[in-house]
Chimera marker file (.cmm) of the C-alpha trace (Angstrom):
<marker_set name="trace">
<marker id="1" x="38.600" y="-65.333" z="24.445" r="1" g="1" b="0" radius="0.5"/>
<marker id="2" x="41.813" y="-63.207" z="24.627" r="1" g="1" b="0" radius="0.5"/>
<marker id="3" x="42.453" y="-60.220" z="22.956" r="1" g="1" b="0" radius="0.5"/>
<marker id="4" x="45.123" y="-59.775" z="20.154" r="1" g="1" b="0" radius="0.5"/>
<marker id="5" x="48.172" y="-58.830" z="22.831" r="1" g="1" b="0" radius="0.5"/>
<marker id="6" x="47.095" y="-62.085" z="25.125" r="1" g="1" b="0" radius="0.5"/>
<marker id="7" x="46.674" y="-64.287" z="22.358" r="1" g="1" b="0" radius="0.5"/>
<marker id="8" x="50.438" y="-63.637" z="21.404" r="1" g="1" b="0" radius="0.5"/>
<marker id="9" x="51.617" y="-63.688" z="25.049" r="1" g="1" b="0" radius="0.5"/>
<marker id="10" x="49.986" y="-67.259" z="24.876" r="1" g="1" b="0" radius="0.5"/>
<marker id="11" x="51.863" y="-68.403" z="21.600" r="1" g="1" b="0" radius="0.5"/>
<marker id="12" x="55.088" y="-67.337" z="23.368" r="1" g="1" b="0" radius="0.5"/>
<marker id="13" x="54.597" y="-68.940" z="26.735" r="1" g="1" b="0" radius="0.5"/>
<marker id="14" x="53.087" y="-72.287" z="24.951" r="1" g="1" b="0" radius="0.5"/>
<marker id="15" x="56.577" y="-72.402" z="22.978" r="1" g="1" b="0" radius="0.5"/>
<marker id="16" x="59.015" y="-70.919" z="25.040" r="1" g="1" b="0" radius="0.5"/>
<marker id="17" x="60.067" y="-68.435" z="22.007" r="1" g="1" b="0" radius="0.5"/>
<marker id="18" x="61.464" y="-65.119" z="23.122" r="1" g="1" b="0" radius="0.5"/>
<marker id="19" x="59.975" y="-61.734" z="21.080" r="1" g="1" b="0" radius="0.5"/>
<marker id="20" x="63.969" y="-60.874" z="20.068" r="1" g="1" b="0" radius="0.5"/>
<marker id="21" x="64.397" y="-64.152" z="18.664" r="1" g="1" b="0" radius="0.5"/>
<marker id="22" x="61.481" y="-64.434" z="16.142" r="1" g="1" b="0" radius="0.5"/>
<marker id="23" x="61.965" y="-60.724" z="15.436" r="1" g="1" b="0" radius="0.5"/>
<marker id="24" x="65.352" y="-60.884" z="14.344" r="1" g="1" b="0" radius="0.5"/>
<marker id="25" x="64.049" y="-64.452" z="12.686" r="1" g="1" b="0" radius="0.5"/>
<marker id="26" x="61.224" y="-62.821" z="10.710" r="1" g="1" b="0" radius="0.5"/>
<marker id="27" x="64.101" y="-60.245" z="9.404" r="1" g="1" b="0" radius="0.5"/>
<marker id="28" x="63.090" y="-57.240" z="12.250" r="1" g="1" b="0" radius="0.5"/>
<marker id="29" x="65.416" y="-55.053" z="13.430" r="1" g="1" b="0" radius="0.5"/>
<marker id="30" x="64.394" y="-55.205" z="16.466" r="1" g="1" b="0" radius="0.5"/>
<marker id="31" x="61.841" y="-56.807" z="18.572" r="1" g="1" b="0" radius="0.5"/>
<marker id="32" x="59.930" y="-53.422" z="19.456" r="1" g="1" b="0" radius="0.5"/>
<marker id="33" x="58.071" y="-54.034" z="16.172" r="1" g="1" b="0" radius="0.5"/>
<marker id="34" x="56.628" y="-56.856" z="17.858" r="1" g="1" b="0" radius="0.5"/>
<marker id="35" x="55.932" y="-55.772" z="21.321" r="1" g="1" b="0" radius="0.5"/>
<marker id="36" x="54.992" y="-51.839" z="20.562" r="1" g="1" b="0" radius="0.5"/>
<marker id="37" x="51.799" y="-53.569" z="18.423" r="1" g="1" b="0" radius="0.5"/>
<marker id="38" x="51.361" y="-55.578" z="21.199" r="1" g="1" b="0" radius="0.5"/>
<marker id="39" x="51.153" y="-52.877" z="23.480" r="1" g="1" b="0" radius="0.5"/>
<marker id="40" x="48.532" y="-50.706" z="21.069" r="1" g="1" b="0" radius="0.5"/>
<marker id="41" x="46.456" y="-53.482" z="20.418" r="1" g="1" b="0" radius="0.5"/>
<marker id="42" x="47.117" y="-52.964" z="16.253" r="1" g="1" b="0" radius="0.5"/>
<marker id="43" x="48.998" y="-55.466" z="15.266" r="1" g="1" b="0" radius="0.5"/>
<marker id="44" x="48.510" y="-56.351" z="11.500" r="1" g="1" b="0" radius="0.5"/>
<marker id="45" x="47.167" y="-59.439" z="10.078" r="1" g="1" b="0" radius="0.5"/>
<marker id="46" x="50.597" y="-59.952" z="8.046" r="1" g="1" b="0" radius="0.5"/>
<marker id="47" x="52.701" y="-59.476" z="11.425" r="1" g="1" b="0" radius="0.5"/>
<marker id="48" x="50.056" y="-61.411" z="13.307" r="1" g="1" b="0" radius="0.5"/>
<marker id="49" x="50.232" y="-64.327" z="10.637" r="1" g="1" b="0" radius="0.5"/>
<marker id="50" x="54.372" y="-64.224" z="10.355" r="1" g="1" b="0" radius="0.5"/>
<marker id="51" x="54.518" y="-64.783" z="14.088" r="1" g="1" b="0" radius="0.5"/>
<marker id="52" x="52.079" y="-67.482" z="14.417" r="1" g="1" b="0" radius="0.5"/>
<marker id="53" x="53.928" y="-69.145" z="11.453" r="1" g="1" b="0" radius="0.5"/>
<marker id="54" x="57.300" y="-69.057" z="13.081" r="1" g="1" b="0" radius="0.5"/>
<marker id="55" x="55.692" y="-70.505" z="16.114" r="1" g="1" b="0" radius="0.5"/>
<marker id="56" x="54.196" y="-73.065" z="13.851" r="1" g="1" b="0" radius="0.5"/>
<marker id="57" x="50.429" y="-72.045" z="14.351" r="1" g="1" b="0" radius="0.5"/>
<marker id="58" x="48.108" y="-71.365" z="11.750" r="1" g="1" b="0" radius="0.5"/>
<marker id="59" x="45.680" y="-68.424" z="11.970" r="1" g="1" b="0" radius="0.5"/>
<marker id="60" x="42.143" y="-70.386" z="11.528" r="1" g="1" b="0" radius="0.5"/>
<marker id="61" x="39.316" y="-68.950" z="10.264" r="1" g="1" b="0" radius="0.5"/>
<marker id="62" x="36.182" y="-70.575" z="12.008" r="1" g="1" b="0" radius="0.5"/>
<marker id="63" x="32.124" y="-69.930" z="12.279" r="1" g="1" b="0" radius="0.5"/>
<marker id="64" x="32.185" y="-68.396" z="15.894" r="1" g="1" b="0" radius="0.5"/>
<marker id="65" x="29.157" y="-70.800" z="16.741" r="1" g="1" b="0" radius="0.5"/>
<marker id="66" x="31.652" y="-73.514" z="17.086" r="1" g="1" b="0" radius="0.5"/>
<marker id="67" x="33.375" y="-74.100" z="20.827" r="1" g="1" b="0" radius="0.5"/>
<marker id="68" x="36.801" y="-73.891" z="20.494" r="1" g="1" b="0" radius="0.5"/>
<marker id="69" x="39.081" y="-76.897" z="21.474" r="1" g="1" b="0" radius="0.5"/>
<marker id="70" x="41.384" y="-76.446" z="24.533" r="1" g="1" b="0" radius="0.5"/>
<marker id="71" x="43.909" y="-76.168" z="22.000" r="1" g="1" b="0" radius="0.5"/>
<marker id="72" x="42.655" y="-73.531" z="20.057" r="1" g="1" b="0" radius="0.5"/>
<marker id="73" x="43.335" y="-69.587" z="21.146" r="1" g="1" b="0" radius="0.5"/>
<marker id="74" x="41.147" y="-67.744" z="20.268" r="1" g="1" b="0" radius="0.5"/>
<marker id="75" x="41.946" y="-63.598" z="19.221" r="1" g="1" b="0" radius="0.5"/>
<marker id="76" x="38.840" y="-61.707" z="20.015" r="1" g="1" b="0" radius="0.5"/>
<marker id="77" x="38.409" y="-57.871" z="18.998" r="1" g="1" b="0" radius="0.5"/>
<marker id="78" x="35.221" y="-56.615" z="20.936" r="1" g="1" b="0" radius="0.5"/>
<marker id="79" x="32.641" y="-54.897" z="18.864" r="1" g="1" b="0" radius="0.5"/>
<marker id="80" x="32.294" y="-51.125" z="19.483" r="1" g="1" b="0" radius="0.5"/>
<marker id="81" x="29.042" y="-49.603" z="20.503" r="1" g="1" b="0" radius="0.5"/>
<marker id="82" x="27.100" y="-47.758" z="17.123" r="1" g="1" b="0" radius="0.5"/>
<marker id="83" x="29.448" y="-49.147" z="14.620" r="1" g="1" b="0" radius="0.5"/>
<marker id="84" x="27.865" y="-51.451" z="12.022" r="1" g="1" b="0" radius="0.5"/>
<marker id="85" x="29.182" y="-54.645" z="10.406" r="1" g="1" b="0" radius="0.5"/>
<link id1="1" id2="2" r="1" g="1" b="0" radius="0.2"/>
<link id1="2" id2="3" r="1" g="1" b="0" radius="0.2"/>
<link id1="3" id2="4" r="1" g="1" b="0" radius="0.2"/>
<link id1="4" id2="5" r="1" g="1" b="0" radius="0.2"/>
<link id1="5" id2="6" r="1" g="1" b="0" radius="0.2"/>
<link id1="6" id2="7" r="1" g="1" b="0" radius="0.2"/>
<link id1="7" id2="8" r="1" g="1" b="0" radius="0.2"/>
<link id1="8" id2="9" r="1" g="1" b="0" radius="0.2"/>
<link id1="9" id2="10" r="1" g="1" b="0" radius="0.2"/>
<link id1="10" id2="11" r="1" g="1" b="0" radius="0.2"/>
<link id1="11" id2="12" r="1" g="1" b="0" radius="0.2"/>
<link id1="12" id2="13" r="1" g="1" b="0" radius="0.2"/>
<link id1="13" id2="14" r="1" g="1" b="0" radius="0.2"/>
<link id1="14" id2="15" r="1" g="1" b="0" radius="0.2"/>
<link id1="15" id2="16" r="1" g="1" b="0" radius="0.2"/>
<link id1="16" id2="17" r="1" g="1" b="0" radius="0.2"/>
<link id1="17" id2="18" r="1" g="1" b="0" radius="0.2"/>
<link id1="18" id2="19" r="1" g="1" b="0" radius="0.2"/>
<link id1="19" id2="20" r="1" g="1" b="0" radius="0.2"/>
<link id1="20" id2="21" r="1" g="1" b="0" radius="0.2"/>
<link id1="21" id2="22" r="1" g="1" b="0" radius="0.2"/>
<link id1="22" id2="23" r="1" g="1" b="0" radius="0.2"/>
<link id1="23" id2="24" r="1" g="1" b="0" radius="0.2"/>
<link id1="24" id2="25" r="1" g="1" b="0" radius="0.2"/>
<link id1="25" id2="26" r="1" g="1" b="0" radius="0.2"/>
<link id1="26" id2="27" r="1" g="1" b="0" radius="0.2"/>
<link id1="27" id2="28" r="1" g="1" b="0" radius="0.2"/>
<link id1="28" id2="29" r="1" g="1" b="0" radius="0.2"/>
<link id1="29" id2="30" r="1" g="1" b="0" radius="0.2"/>
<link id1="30" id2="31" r="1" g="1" b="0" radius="0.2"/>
<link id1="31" id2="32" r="1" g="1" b="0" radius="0.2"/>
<link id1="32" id2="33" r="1" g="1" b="0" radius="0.2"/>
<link id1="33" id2="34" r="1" g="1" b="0" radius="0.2"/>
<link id1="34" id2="35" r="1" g="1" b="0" radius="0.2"/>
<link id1="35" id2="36" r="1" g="1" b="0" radius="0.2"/>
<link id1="36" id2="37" r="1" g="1" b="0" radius="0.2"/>
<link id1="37" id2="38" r="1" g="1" b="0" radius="0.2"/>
<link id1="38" id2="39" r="1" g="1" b="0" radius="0.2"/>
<link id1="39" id2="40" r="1" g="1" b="0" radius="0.2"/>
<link id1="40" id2="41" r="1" g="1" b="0" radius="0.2"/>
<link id1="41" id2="42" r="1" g="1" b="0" radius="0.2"/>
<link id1="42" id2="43" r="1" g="1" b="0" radius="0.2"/>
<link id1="43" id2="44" r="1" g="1" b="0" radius="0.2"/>
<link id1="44" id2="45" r="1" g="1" b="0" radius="0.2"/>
<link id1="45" id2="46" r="1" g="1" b="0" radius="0.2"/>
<link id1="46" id2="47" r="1" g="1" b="0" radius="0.2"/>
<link id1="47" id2="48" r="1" g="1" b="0" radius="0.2"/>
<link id1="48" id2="49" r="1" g="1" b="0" radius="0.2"/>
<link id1="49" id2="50" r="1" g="1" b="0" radius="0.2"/>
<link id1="50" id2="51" r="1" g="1" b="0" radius="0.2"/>
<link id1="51" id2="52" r="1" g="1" b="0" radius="0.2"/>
<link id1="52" id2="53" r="1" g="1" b="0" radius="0.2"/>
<link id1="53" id2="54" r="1" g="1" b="0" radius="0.2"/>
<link id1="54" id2="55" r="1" g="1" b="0" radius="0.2"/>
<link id1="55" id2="56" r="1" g="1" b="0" radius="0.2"/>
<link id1="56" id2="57" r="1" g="1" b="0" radius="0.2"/>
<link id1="57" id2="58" r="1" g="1" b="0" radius="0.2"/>
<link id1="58" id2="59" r="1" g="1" b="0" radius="0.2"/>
<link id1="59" id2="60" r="1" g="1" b="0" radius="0.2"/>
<link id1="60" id2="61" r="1" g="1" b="0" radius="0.2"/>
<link id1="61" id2="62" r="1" g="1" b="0" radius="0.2"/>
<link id1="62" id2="63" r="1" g="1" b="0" radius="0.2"/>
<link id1="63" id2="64" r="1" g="1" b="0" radius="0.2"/>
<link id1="64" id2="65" r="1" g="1" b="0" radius="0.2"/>
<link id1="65" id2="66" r="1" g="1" b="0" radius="0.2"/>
<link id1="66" id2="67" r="1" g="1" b="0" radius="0.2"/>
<link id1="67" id2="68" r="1" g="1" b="0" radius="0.2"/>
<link id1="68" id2="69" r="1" g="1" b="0" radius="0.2"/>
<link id1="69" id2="70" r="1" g="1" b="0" radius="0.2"/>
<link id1="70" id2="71" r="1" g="1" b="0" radius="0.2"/>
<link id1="71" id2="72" r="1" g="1" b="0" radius="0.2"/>
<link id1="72" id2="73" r="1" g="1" b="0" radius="0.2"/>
<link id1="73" id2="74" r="1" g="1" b="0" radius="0.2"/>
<link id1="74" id2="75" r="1" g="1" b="0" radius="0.2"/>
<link id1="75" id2="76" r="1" g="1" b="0" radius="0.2"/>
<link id1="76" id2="77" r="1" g="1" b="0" radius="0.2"/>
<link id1="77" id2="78" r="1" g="1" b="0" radius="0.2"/>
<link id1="78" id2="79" r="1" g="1" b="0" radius="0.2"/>
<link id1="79" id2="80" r="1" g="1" b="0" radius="0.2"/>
<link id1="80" id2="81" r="1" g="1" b="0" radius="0.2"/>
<link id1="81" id2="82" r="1" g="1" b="0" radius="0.2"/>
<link id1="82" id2="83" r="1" g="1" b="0" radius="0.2"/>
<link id1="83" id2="84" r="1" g="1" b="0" radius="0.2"/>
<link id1="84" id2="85" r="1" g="1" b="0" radius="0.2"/>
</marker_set>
């Protein structure tokens, strides 16, 4: 499982996309929106699911029973110790 900043780096490397180019797509002013919450590990669900749609992925909600297809990357955010559900 990757974490949010290597599932992105995936997306980007599967489709050859450059951050600059779906920032300034997506209406940023700059691509530092993109890699700076990369970098902090908080990107938010909207600017998670703007980028995968410009990449033309879908952010899939799934029971996390299932084994993912080869396909599939999946974002994992590790639970913290003492927090509840």
């Amino acid at each position: 499982m990757y974490k949010i900043s290597e599932g992105i780096k995936q997306l980007f490397n599967r489709t050859g996309a450059k951050q600059k180019d779906v920032a300034a797509e997506l209406g940023y002013k700059s691509p530092a929106i993109i890699s700076n919450a990369m970098a902090r590990e908080n990107i938010t669900l909207d600017v998670l699911v703007r980028i995968c749609n410009q990449l033309n992925y879908d952010v899939v909600l799934r029971p996390n029973v299932v084994k993912p297809a080869e396909s599939e990357i999946v974002i994992n955010i590790p639970k913290k110790e003492g927090v509840n559900e």
